[in-house]
N, C-alpha and C positions, 0 to 999 in steps of 0.2 A: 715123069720119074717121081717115086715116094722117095720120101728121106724120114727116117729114123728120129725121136725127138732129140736125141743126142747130140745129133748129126744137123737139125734145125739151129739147135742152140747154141754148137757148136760157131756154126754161120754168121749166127746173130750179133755174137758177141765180136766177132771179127768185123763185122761191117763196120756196128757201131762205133768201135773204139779207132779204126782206121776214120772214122769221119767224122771228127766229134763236131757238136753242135749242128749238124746237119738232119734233116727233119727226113725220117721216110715212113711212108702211107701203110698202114698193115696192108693195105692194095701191092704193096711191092712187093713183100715179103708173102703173102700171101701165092701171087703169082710166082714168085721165085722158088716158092718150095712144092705149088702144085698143095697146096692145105688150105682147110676152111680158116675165116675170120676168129672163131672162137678159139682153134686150136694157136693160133700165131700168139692170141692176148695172153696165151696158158703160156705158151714160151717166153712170150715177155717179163711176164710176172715170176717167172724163174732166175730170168738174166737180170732185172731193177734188184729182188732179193742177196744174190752174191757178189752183185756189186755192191751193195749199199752194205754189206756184214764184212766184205774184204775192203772196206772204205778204198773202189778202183775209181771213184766217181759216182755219177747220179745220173739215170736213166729217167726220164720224165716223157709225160705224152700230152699232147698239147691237141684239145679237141677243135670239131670243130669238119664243113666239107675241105679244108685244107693243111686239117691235123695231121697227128701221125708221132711216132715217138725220134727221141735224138739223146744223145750218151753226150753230159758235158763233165769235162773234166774237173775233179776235186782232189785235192792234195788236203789228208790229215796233220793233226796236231803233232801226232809220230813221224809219220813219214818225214814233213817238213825238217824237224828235230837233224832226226837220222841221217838225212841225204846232205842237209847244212853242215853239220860237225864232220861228217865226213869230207868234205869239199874246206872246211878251215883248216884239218888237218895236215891233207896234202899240200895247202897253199903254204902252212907254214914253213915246209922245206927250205934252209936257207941256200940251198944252190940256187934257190927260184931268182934270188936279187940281183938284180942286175944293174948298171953305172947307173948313176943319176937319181936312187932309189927307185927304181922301175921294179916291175913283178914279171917273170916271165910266166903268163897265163896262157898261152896258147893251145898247148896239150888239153887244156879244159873246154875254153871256148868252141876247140873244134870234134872236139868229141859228141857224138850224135848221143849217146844213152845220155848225157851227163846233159845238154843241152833240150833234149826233149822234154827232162824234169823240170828242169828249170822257166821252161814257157808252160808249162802245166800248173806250177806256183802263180809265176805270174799271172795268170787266166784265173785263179782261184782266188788270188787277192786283188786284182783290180776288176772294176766294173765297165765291163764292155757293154754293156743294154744295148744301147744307142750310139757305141761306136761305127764308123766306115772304113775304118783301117789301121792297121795298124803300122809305125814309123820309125826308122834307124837311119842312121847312120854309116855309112861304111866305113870300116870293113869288118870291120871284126863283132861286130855288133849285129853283125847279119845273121848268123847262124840261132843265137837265141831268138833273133827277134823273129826268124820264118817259123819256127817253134812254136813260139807264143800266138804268130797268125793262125799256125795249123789247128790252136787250141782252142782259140776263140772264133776260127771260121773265119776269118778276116783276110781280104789281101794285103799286099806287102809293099810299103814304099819305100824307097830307100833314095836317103839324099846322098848327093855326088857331091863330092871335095872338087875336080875337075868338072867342064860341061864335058859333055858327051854328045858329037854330032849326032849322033842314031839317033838320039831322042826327041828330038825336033825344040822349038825354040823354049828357051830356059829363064829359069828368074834364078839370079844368085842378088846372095850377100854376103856383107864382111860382119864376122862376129871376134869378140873376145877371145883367146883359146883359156881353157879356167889352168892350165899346168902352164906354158907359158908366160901370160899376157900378151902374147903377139895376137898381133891380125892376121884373122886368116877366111878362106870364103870357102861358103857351101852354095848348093846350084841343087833346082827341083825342075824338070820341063811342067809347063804352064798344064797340060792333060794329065799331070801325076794324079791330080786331086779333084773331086766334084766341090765344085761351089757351095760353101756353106757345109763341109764335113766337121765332124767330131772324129777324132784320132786319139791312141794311146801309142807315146814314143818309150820306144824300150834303149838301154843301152848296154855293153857291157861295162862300163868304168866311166866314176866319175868323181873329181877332187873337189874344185871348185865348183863346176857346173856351170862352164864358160860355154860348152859344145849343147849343153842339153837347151838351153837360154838362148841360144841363136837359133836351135830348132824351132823352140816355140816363136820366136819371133819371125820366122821364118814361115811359117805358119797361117798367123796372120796374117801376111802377104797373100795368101792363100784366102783368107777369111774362114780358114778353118779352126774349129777350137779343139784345143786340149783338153781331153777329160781323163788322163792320166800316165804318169810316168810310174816303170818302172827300170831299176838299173842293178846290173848283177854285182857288181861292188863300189861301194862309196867309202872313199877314207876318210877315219875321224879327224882327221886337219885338212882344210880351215872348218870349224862348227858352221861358219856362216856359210851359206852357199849361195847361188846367185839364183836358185831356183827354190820352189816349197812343194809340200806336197807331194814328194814322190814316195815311193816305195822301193828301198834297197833290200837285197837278199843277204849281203853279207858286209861286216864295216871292218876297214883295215887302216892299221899305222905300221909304216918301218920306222924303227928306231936302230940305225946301224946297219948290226947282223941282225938284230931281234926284229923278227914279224907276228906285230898283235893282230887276230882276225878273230873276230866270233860274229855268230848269226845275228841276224835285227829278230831284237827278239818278240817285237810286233807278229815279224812272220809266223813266228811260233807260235800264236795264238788260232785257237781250234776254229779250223775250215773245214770242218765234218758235214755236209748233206743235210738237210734237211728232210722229213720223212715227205715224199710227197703223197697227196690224199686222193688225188686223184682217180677215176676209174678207168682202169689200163682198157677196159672196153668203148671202141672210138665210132 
């Protein structure tokens, strides 16, 4: 069957952006549309174009008899802007407080649009090169952080507060909890992790950073290292945290009824594409 270039690029641009960071052969697409080698590069070079002027991400072709191109995802200086101040806005709602100064975030967390941007940031501003996985938390942490796997290609580990017979035999520990102080224990089965991986833990919320700090050590048990957190809200009390070096999307204090939140305004620094120079011919 012929298809149309429209109808080609229409395709293309779907594959890619359902698959991001995953590499496919002009051999596949080639095959898939029944088109020569030449005509697919013309297609490509149409869809790298309107993504890189609608800043949707960066289309790159990576040479080579094992090349082939792959759509990774980039969130702009705007976008980033945009989607944050909209997400501080709504949190301000003071029905959101609840006893104890708690936030009630859940309508967010679980919301898939709001969640998919959100691991598309994250993938934009941390460095996965040489990641094996990505790492959370349950429960509520889960949702951004399968996001952010799906962004960066990565699968998904997720430590358990309980062991879990199904999972076969477990390593837990007792960590600090950072809102608390109490003691409390996480558990990972011994096959979660390959020996000697590199990890990025993502979280949704963090005060002290008592939960993120037991991961990493947690971790190490594992002999896996950390090469980067990101967390979708850190509050500005306590400055100190138990951990360094991560990266939050948005920073919050309750004072009362009053909720201060504004974006990290790091994030907001321009994560715009790079042109690539590359020849879309592989």
């Amino acid at each position: 069957m012929k298809f149309k270039r429209t109808e080609r690029i229409g395709a293309i641009v779907k594959i890619l952006s359902d698959n991001p960071n995953k590499i496919y052969t002009l051999s596949y697409f080639t095959n898939r549309f029944n088109a020569a080698k030449s005509t697919i590069s013309e297609d490509l070079l149409v869809v790298k174009s309107v993504f890189e002027k609608l800043h949707l991400g960066k289309v790159i072709t990576i040479s080579g008899a094992a090349g082939g191109v792959k759509y990774i995802p980039k969130t702009s200086k705007q976008e980033n802007a945009e989607f944050l101040m909209e997400l501080c806005n709504r949190i301000k709602d003071e029905g959101r407080i609840l006893s104890g100064g708690f936030l009630y975030l859940i309508d967010l967390i679980y919301d898939p649009g709001t969640v998919s941007k959100i691991g598309k940031i994250f993938a934009s501003n941390i460095d996965y090169t040489d990641a094996d996985y990505v790492v959370t938390m349950e429960t509520k942490g889960i949702p951004m952080a399968l996001m952010t796997a799906n962004a960066m290609n990565l699968p998904l580990v997720i430590i358990r507060k309980d062991i879990k017979v199904s999972e076969g035999p477990t390593l837990s520990m007792t960590y600090v909890s950072g809102n608390s102080g109490k003691l409390e224990s996480m558990s990972l089965p011994r096959k979660a992790l390959k020996p000697d991986s590199k990890v990025i833990i993502i979280d949704d919320f963090m005060r002290g950073g008592g939960t993120i700090k037991g991961m990493i050590d947690l971790m190490k048990e594992f002999s896996a290292e950390v090469i980067g957190i990101g967390v979708f809200i850190s509050t500005m009390k306590p400055e100190e945290k138990m951990v360094e070096d991560y990266i939050s999307l948005i920073q919050l204090d309750v004072q009362g009824n009053e909720i201060i939140v504004e974006p990290n305004r790091d994030i907001l620094a321009d994560t715009e594409p790079e042109e690539d120079t590359e020849d879309m011919y592989i």
